[in-house]
C-alpha positions as CSV (number, residue, x, y, z in Angstrom):
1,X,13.3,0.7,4.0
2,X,12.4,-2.9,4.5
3,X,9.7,-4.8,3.1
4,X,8.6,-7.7,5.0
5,X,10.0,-10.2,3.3
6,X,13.2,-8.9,2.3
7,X,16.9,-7.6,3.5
8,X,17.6,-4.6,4.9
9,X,20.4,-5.0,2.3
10,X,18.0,-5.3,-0.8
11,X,16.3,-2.2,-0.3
12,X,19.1,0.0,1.9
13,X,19.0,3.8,1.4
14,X,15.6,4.2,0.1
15,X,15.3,5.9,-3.7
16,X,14.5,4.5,-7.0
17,X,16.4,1.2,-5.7
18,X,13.7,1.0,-2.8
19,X,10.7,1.6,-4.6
20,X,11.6,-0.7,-7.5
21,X,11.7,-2.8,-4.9
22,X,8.3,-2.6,-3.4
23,X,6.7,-2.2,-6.7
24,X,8.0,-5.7,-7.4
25,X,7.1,-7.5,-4.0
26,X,3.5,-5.7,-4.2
27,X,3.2,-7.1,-7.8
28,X,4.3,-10.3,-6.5
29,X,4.2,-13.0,-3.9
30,X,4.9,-10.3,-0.8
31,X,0.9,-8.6,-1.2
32,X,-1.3,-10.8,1.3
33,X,-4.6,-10.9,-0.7
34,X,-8.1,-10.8,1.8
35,X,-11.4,-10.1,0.2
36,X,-11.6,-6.9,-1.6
37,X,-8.5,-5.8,0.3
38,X,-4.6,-5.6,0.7
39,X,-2.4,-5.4,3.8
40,X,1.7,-4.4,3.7
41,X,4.0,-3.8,6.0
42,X,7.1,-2.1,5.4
43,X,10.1,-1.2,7.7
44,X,11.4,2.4,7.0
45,X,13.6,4.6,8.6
46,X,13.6,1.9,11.9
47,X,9.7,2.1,12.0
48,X,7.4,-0.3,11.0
49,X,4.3,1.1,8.9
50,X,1.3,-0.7,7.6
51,X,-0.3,0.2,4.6
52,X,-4.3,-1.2,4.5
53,X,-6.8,-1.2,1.6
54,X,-10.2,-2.3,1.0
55,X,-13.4,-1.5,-0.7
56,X,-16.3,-0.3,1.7
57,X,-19.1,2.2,1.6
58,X,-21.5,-0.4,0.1
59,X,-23.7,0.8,-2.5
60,X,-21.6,4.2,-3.0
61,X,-18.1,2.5,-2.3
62,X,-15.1,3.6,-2.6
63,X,-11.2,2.1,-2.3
64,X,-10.0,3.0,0.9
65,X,-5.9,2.9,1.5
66,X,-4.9,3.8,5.0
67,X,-1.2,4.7,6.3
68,X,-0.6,3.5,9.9
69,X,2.6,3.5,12.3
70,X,2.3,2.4,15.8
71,X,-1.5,1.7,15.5
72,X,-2.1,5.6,14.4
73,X,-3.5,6.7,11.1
74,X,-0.9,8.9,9.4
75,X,-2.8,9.0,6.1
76,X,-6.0,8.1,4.3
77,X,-6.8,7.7,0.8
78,X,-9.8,7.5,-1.3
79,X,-11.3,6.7,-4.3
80,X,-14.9,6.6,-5.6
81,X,-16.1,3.3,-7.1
82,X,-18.6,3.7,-10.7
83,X,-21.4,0.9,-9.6
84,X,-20.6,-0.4,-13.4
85,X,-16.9,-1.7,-12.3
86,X,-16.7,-5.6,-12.4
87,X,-14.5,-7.3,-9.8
88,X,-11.3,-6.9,-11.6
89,X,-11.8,-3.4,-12.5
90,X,-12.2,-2.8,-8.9
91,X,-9.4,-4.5,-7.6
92,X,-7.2,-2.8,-10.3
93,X,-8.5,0.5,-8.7
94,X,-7.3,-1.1,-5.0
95,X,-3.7,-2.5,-6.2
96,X,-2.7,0.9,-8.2
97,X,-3.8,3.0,-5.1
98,X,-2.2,0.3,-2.7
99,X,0.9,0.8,-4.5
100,X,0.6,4.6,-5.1
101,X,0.4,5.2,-1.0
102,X,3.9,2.2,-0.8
103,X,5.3,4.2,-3.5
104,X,4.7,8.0,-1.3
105,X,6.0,6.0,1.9
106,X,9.3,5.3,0.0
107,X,9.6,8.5,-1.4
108,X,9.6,10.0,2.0
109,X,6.2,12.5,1.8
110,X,4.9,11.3,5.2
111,X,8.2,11.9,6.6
112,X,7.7,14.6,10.1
């Protein structure tokens, strides 16, 4: 796995090592910040996969954390936002589920 960003070398053979690895870069400099939302990408396996998440659904929003490889939705995550959650609550909500669908990439549970 590669995270943009980094060596193949840093990250090589997946595991613990790996998502350490992506845990730190998503905590870090490597997470490109747009309103209410994160994007990744992350080489694994020789495939590039992006990993998007944002707030939608307006009034009854939610975090929404979407898996892609070659433009295709592989996975979709969601999570229900309380109207009574300030900005940073919310964005705590995005980050941990960001990470949580980085973490399932490394892991290998979308793997065919």
């Amino acid at each position: 796995m590669q995270v943009r960003g980094t060596s193949a070398s840093d990250v090589h053979g997946g595991g613990a090592k790996a998502i350490a690895s992506a845990d730190a870069r998503v905590q870090h400099h490597e997470m490109v910040s747009v309103p209410r939302g994160y994007n990744h990408d992350v080489r694994y396996r020789g495939q590039v996969f992006h990993v998007q998440s944002e707030v939608s659904g307006g009034a009854r929003g939610h975090a929404c954390t979407q898996l892609f490889v070659r433009g295709a939705v592989l996975a979709t995550e969601r999570t229900p936002l309380r109207a009574a959650m300030d900005e940073r609550e919310v964005q705590a909500v995005l980050r941990a589920q960001h990470k949580a669908v980085l973490r399932e990439l490394c892991k290998g549970t979308f793997d065919a």
